[in-house]
N, C-alpha and C positions, 0 to 999 in steps of 0.2 A: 368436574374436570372436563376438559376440550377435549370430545371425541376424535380419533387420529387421522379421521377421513375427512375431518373439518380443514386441520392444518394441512394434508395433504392437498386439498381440492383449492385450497390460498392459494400453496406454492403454486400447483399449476396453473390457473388464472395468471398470476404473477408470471410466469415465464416462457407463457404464452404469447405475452407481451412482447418479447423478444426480438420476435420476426417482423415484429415493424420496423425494426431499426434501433438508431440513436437519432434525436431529436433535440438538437441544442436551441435554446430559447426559455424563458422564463415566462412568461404570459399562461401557461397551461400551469405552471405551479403557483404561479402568484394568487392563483382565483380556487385552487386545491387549497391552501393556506389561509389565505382569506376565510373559507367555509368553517374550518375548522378553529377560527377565533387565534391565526398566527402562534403557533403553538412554539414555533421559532425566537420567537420577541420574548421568554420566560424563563431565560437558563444567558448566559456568558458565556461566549462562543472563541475559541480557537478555530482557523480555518487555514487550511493545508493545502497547498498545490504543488504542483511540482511533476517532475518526469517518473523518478524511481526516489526510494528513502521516502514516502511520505509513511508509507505504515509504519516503519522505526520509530518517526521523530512521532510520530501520534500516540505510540505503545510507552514510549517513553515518558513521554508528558502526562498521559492516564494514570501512570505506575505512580509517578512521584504526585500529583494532583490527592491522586488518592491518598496513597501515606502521609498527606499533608492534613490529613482529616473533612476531605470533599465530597460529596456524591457527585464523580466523575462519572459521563459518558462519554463514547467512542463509535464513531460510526464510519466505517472501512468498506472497501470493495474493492475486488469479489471477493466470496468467500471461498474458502478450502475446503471443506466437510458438508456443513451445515449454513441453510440458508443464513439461522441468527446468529451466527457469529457476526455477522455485518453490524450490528444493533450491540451494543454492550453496558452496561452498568457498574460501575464498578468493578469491574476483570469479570464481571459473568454475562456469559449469553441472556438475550433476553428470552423467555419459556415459549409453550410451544401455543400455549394461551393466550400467551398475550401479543402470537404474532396475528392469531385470526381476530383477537379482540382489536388489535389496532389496522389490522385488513378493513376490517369491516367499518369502524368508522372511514377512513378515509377513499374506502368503494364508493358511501354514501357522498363523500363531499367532491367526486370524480366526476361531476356534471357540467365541464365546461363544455364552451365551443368544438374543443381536441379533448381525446380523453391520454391521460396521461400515461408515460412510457413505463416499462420496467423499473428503470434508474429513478422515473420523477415520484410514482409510486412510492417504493422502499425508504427514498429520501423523506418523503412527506411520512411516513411511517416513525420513521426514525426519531424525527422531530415529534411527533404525537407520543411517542413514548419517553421520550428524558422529561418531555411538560408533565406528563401523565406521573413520571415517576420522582418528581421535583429532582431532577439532575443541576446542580448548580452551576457546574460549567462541560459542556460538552465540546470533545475537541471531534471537530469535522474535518475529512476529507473530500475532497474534490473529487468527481467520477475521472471527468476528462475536463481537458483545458482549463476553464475555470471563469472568465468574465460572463457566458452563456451555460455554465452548470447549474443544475437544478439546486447544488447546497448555497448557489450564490446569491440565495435571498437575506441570509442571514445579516447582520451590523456587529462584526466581532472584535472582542477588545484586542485582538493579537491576531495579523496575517504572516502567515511562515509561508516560504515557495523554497523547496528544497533542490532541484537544480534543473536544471533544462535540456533536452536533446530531441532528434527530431523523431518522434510518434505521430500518429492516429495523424496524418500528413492530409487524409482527404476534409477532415475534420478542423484542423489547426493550421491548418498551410505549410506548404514546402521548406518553407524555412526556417532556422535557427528564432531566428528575430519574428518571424510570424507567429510562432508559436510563444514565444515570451510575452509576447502582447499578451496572449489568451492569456497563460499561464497568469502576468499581474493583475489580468481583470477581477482579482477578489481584493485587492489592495482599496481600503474606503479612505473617504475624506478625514482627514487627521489620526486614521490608526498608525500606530506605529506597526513595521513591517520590517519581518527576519530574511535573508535570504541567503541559499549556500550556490548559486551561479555562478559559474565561474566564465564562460563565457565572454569575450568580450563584445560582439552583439548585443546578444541576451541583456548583459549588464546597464547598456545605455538604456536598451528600450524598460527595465522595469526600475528604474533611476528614475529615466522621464516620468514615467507615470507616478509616481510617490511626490515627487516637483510637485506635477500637474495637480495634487492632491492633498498638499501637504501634512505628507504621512512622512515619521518618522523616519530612516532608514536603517538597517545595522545589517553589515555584509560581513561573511566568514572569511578571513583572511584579509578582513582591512577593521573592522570595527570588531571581528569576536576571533581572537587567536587561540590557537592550540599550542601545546608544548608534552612532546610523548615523551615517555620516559619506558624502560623495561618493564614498570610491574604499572602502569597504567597511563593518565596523562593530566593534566590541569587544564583549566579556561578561563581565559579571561574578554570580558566584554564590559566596554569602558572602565569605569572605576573598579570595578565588582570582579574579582578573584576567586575562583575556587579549585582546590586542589585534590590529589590522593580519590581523581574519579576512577571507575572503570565500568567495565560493559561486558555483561553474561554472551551476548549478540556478538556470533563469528564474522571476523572480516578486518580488517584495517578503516573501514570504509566505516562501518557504525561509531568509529570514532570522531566522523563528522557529519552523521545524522547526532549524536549525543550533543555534542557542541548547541547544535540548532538550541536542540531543546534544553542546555542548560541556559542558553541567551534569554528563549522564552521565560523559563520561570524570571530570570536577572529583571527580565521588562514590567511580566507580571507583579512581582514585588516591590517594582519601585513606582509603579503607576497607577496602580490600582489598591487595591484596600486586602489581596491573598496574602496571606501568609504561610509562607515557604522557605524552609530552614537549609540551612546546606546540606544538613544532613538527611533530610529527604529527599533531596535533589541525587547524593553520593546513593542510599539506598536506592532508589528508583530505579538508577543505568544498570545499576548492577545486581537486581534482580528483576529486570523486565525480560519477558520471552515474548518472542513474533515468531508461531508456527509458521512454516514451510517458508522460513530467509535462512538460509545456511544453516538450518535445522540437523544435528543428529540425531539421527530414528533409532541405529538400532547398530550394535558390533558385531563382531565374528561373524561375517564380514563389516567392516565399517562402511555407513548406509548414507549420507547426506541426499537431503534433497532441498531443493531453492527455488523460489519463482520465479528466479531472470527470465525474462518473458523478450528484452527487444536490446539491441547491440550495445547502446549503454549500460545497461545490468548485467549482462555477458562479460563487458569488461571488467567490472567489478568480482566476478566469480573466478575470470582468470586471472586477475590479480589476487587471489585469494589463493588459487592451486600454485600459484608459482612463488609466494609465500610460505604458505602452512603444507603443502603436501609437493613436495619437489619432489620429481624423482620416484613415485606412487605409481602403480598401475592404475588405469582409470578406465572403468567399465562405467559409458553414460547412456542413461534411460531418458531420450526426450521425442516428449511429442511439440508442436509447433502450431497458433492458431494459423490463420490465412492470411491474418493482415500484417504479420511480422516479416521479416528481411529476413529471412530463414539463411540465404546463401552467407550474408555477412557475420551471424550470430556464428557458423559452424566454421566461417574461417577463422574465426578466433577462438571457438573451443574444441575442435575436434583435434589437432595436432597435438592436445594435451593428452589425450583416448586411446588405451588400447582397444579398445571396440566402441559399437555406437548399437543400441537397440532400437528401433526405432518403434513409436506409437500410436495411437489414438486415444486423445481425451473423447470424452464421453458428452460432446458439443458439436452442432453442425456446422459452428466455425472452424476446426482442426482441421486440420492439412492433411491428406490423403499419406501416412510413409511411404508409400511406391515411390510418389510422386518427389519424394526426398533424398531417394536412396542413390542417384546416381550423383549427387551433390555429395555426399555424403562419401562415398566410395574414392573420389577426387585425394580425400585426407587421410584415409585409413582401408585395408583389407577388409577386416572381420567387420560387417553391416550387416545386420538381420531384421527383420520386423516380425514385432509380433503385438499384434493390434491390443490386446488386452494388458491393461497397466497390471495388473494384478500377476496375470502371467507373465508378462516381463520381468518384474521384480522376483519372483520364483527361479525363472531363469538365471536368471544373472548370480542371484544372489547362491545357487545350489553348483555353481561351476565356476563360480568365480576364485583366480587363486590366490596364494599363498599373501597375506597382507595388500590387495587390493582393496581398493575404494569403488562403493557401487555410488556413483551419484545422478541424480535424479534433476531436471532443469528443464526449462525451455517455454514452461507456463504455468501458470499459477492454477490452471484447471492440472494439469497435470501432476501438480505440485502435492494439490487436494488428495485425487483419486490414488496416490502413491502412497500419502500419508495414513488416509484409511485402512489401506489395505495391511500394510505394514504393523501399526498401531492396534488394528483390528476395529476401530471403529467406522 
């Protein structure tokens, strides 16, 4: 077995990396891949972009993939707990062996010109291990943007882009449509390609580019419909019908991250050679789980925590309290990276709060609470900070009254370190 200071001394190498930045460009991974004999080129790649929902439609598609009888992987970021959760096989993390085992080849093949970033690293990682572990179809996420993302070396049978808002702005450009560009930069020559955009910017620019490429196209609410009903919903996308779905995943909103991914399997089974039943499709939504997405931890008090991390996903969370918990007291634990819209996230979730605790993720990018609190104060009396998540969550949860909701939001690191502590792991 892999001594624990082996895997320790990985991760930190690994995120060490960090402080260099982000580094968009392909050239550094292309010659990391290359070394390692394209380890990318040996498994049937799903590829994900998008703003928010890309880890749903991913978990989704895993679940039912696998029930299909496949050795599926999944490879997500960031993680919540645990480095390998980013890395998966079949619903299980990859071990603590085989992150140093796969460190270490691809340290050796990290001899380019540049050496390579945190994200291009993991990603090259990632890919060494579905080859190493004969993964037949791996579904991949995008870190950021997607045309210049390091998963963008891949040739995949199925492009999915789950919907578009403006992010990572110094990264993807100021706009709506600048950033769409990025985002359809994983769409290839004649793949067919899913997208939930609603947009109508957005729309033309990842149109044109499918045109430009001619890749299939199949958009939600023109080529894949929903129809809800009380005890769940159906989908239909072109010919292909299926009904009596539903979805363990809290929100209104997972019901067109599921869509996504029942299109995909409808593509994958008529284009390719998978076979995928309805009824691994119907099982799949409706036992797939995505830690810390509208996750409940824990009752008496009832405990949610979520990783809306930037004002699009914000909205989706207030559309969820103003749905499922009207009318609730709401004690919210959020800490805030640096580069999010902190003022516009809190106009739209704090008026739902009877108090705000305010935090520190356990990252040099978190936002200082001081520096939050008089923002904060604008929407509600009771604002306190208390820098440790773990303490927070004590708080709140030991004074909080009578059928209140402690909910937990604001980033996905925070999302983590609230999960652990909670959980206990």
């Amino acid at each position: 077995m892999t001594l624990q200071p082996d895997y320790e001394r990985c991760l930190d190498t690994l995120y060490k990396l960090g402080r260099f930045g982000i580094i968009l460009g392909l050239d550094t991974m292309k010659g990391i891949l290359s070394r390692l004999d394209n380890p990318e080129k040996k498994f049937t790649v799903i590829h994900i972009s998008g703003t928010n929902g890309k880890g749903s439609v991913a978990s989704y598609l895993t679940r039912i993939l696998s029930l299909s009888g496949y050795r599926t992987g999944l490879y997500t970021s960031p993680h919540l707990v645990r480095f390998n959760e980013r890395i998966q096989v079949d619903g299980e993390m990859i071990t603590d062996d085989e992150v140093v085992a796969s460190y270490n080849r691809i340290e050796a093949a990290n001899s380019g010109e540049r050496s390579g970033t945190f994200f291009e690293l993991t990603t090259a990682m990632a890919f060494d291990l579905f080859a190493e572990k004969k993964v037949e179809i791996a579904v991949i996420e995008t870190g950021m943007g997607g045309r210049l993302d390091a998963t963008n070396l891949v040739t995949p049978a199925l492009s999915i882009i789950t919907n578009i808002s403006l992010e990572h702005k110094a990264h993807l450009g100021d706009t709506i449509a600048k950033i769409a560009y990025e985002k359809a930069g994983i769409i290839k020559e004649g793949v067919p390609a899913i997208i939930g955009v609603r947009q109508a910017s957005a729309i033309g620019v990842v149109e044109e580019t499918a045109r430009e490429l001619n890749a299939p196209l199949l958009r939600l609410g023109r080529d894949i419909h929903l129809r809800r009903s009380k005890n769940g919903f159906s989908c239909r996308c072109e010919d292909t019908a299926i009904s009596n779905l539903s979805t363990a995943l809290l929100g209104k909103h997972q019901v067109d991250n599921a869509a996504l991914a029942v299109a995909a399997c409808t593509v994958l089974r008529r284009d390719t050679a998978f076979k995928i039943s309805d009824e691994s499709i119907r099982k799949g939504l409706a036992t797939t789980s995505w830690p810390g997405r509208l996750e409940r931890v824990a009752n008496a008090p009832e405990t949610i925590i979520d990783g809306a991390h930037n004002p699009a996903a914000i909205k989706v969370l207030v559309a969820y309290l103003e749905e499922e918990q009207k009318g609730r007291d709401i004690t919210l634990i959020t800490g805030i990276l640096d580069d999010k819209a902190y003022q516009k996230m809190f106009a739209s979730l704090l008026p739902f709060c009877r108090r705000v605790i305010l935090v520190e993720a356990q990252t040099d990018r978190s936002l200082d609470p001081e520096t939050m609190r008089a923002d904060a104060l604008r929407y509600l009396q009771d604002v306190s900070v208390i820098r440790p998540i773990d303490q927070a969550i004590t708080a709140a949860r030991t004074s909080a009254w009578e059928n209140e909701l402690i909910l937990v939001a604001g980033s996905l690191y925070v999302a983590g370190e609230a999960r652990a502590a909670i959980l206990g792991r």
